[in-house]
C-alpha positions, -999 to +999 in steps of 0.1 A: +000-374-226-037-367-231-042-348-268-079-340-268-092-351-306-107-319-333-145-313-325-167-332-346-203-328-354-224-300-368-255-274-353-275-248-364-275-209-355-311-203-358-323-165-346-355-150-330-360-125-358-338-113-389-311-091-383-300-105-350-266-113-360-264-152-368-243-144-399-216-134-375-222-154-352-219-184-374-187-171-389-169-170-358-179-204-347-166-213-382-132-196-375-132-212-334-136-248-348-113-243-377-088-229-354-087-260-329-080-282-361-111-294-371-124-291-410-151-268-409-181-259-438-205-231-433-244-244-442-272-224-453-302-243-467-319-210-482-313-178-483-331-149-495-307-121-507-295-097-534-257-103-522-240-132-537-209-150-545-195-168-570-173-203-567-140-212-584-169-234-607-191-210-615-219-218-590-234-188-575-247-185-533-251-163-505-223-137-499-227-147-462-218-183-469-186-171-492-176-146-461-180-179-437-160-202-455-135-175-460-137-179-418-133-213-418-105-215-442-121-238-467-135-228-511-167-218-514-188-244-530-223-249-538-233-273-510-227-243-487-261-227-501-278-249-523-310-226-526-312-192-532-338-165-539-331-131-553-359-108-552-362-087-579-394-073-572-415-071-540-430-107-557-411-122-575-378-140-571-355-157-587-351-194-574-310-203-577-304-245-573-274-256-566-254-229-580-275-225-613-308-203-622-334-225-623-364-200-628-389-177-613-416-181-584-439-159-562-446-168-524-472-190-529-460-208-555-426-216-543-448-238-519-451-268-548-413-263-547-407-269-510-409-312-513-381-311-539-360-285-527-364-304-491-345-329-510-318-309-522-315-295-489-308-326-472-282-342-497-263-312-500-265-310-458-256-344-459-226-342-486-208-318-463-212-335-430-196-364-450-165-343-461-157-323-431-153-329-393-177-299-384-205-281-399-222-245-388-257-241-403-272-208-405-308-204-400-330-175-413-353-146-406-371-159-368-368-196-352-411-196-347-430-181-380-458-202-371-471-198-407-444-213-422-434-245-405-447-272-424-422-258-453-393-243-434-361-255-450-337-240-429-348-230-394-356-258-366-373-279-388-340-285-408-327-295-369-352-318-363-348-339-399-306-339-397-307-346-358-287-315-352-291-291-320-298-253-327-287-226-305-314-196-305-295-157-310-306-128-300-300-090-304-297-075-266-291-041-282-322-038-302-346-040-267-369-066-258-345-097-255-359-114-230-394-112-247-383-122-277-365-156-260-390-164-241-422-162-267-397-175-298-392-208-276-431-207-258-445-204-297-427-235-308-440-270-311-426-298-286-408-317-314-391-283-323-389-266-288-362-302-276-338-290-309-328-260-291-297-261-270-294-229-257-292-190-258-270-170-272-271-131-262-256-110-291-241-076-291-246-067-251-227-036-240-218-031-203-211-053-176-225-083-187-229-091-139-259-065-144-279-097-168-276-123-145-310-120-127-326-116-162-307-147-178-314-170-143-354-156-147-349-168-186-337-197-181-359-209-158-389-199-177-375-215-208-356-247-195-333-235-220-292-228-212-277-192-219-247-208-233-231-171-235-233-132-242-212-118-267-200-079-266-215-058-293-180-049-318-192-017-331-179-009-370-142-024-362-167-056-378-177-052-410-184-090-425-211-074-449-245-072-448-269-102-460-301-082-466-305-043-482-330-035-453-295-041-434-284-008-452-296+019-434-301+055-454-287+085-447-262+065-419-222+075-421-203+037-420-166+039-412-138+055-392-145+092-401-117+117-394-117+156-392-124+166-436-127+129-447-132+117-482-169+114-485-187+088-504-220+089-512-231+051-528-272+052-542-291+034-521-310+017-548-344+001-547-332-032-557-293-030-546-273-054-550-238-068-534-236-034-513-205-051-497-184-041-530-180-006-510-167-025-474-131-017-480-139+020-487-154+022-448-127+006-432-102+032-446-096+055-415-099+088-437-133+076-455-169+089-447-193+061-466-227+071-469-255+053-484-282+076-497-314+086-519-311+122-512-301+145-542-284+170-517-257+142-506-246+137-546-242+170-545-217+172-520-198+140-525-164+137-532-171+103-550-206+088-562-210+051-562-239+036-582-240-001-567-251-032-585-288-037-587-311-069-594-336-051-614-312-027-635-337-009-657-363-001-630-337+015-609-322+033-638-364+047-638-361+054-605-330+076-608-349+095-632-382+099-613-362+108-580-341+137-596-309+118-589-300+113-625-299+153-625-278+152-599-251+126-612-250+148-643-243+180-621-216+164-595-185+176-587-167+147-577-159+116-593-191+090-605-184+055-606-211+029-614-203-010-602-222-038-627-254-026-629-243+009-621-217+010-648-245-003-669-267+028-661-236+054-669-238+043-705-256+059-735-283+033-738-293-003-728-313-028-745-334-051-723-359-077-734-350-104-709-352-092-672-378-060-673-389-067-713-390-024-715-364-029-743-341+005-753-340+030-726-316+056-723-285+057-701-271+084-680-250+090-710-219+097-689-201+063-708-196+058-741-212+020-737-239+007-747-253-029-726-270-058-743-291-082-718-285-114-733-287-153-720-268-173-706-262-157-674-224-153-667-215-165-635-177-167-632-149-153-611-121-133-631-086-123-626-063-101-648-047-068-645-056-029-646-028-009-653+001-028-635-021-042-607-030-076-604-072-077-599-094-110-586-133-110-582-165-123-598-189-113-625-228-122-619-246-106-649-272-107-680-256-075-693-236-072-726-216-036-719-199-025-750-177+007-751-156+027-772-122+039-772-094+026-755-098-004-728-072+003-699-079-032-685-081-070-693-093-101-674-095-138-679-114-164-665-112-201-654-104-211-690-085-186-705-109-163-719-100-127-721-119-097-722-113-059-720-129-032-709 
């Protein structure tokens, strides 16, 4: 009897731009190896995002890498995405090491970072190809910025120092495929160009007989293999997106039926987690739509004021924009989620992240936030009402309210709170 053996082995899912769909792409080769019995980890070296997780120890990465392991069937650990940068202005980020806040840099300046972090990189790549029969690496932004190769931690350069092969993804829908192949692979240096594998053609609708001039052209021209074309899924895949350029404004997401429950979430300049709202678009009788428009409030049957990375400048920006009019006149229901909730309050005091100090709430809460150090990073569980609730906190904000709490979670050690 001939019982073929798990796959073994790892490769990266490197893209020609951002946006082209190597998150999902990635996630489904997590769940295809996992599935055929092999122990799989999800891998992203860096990561530049808003939207984060947080691990059973308190270690905080990409939302992507939480929603891949979640494919794979493994925990979310810190190896998984041992760097990552939050931007919290169009500057300046915040520079996240192996879980834990490790400080602040600016583009320039988190080049004196690269040799260390290469380090980091490499063990952590290292520590999971140790531990698990398969890994899937996740590259980011395009395969060939030619500016930044000499300190690209997570692209083909990250191929060439673990001896893995890539495979190079591409967005058929967007236009310009071919192009984009063709000068991705042309632009790259020798030593990079023999990393990649092959092509993968993302989110193609039609009969996929009408490519096959185009991919046999391609192929020649690039000596690279399509190794596949994958069928665009439409909204019936919603894995959350890894970048708020992702959200697009003024765009209904969901199944909307005739007089659905329309939610309008604030599109904030520096939002945060936006997948919070996912399980409001996949309800068949909900209209999700992210917005900056004052008219959309208006009409809403529920507001959602997401999280946000820079909490006091977007609470300014509600005011400038006319939108914290707005919330005051809705008619529906206003709900605010972290930094949100934080903004519905009376007043919060600030002299750690923007250093304004008091500034004044919506004053639709009786709370009033503190931002204080440390940062808590932590998952909680508990109950609201008689439901049972899971999830995560990532926050420097204190909230304090009055009245009665109707809620009360713990966390990994027992300590309660209420709210």
């Amino acid at each position: 009897m001939n019982v073929s053996s798990p796959p073994r082995g790892a490769l990266l899912v490197a893209g020609v731009a951002s946006g082209v769909g190597k998150s999902t792409v990635a996630a489904g080769l997590c769940r295809w190896f996992s599935r055929r019995g092999s122990s799989v980890a999800p891998f992203k070296a860096q990561n530049m995002s808003n939207h984060s997780a947080v691990t059973c120890d308190g270690g905080e990465i990409g939302r992507a890498q939480a929603m891949q392991a979640a494919a794979a069937g493994v925990e979310p650990e810190v190896a998984m995405n041992p760097i990552l940068l939050k931007p919290s202005s169009e500057h300046i980020s915040h520079v996240v090491v192996r879980g834990v806040e490790v400080g602040r840099t600016d583009g320039p300046g988190y080049g004196d970072w690269a040799g260390e972090l290469k380090l980091v990189v490499l063990e952590a790549l290292s520590s999971l190809r140790a531990r698990f029969d398969v890994v899937v690496a996740e590259g980011a932004g395009g395969a060939a910025e030619i500016n930044l190769f000499d300190r690209d931690l997570v692209n083909l350069p990250l191929a060439r120092a673990a001896g893995i092969p890539a495979v190079l993804v591409v967005d058929i829908d967007r236009g310009g495929a071919f192009a984009a192949v063709h000068g991705t692979i042309d632009l790259l240096p020798t030593p990079l160009r023999s990393t990649v594998a092959g092509v993968i053609i993302n989110r193609f609708r039609g009969d996929p007989a009408l490519l096959r001039p185009g991919l046999s052209r391609l192929e020649s021209l690039t000596q690279a293999p399509v190794l596949g074309v994958l069928p665009d899924l439409g909204p019936t895949m919603l894995l959350g997106v890894e970048d708020s350029l992702d959200v697009t404004d003024g765009i209904a997401v969901g199944r909307s039926r005739l007089n659905p429950l329309r939610v309008t979430a604030i599109r904030l300049p520096h939002l945060a987690n936006p997948s919070d709202l996912d399980p409001l678009a996949v309800e068949p009788d909900v209209e999700l739509v992210w917005t900056t428009r004052v008219a959309d409030v208006a009409t809403a049957d529920l507001v959602v004021i997401p999280g946000s990375r820079a909490t006091v400048a977007d609470l300014m920006w509600l005011q400038r924009t006319g939108l914290t009019s707005a919330l005051e006149r809705a008619q529906g229901w206003v709900v605010g989620i972290c930094a949100g909730y934080q903004m519905l309050g009376r007043e919060i005091v600030d002299d750690l992240e923007s250093g304004v100090g008091e500034v004044l709430g919506l004053g639709l809460l009786p709370v009033t936030t503190h931002f204080e150090r440390p940062k808590l990073v932590r998952q909680r569980r508990g109950y609201a009402g008689f439901h049972s609730v899971t999830g995560y906190e990532i926050r420097f904000g204190r909230p304090a309210a009055d009245g009665d709490h109707w809620f009360r979670l713990s966390d990994a050690h027992g300590d309660e709170t209420e709210g």
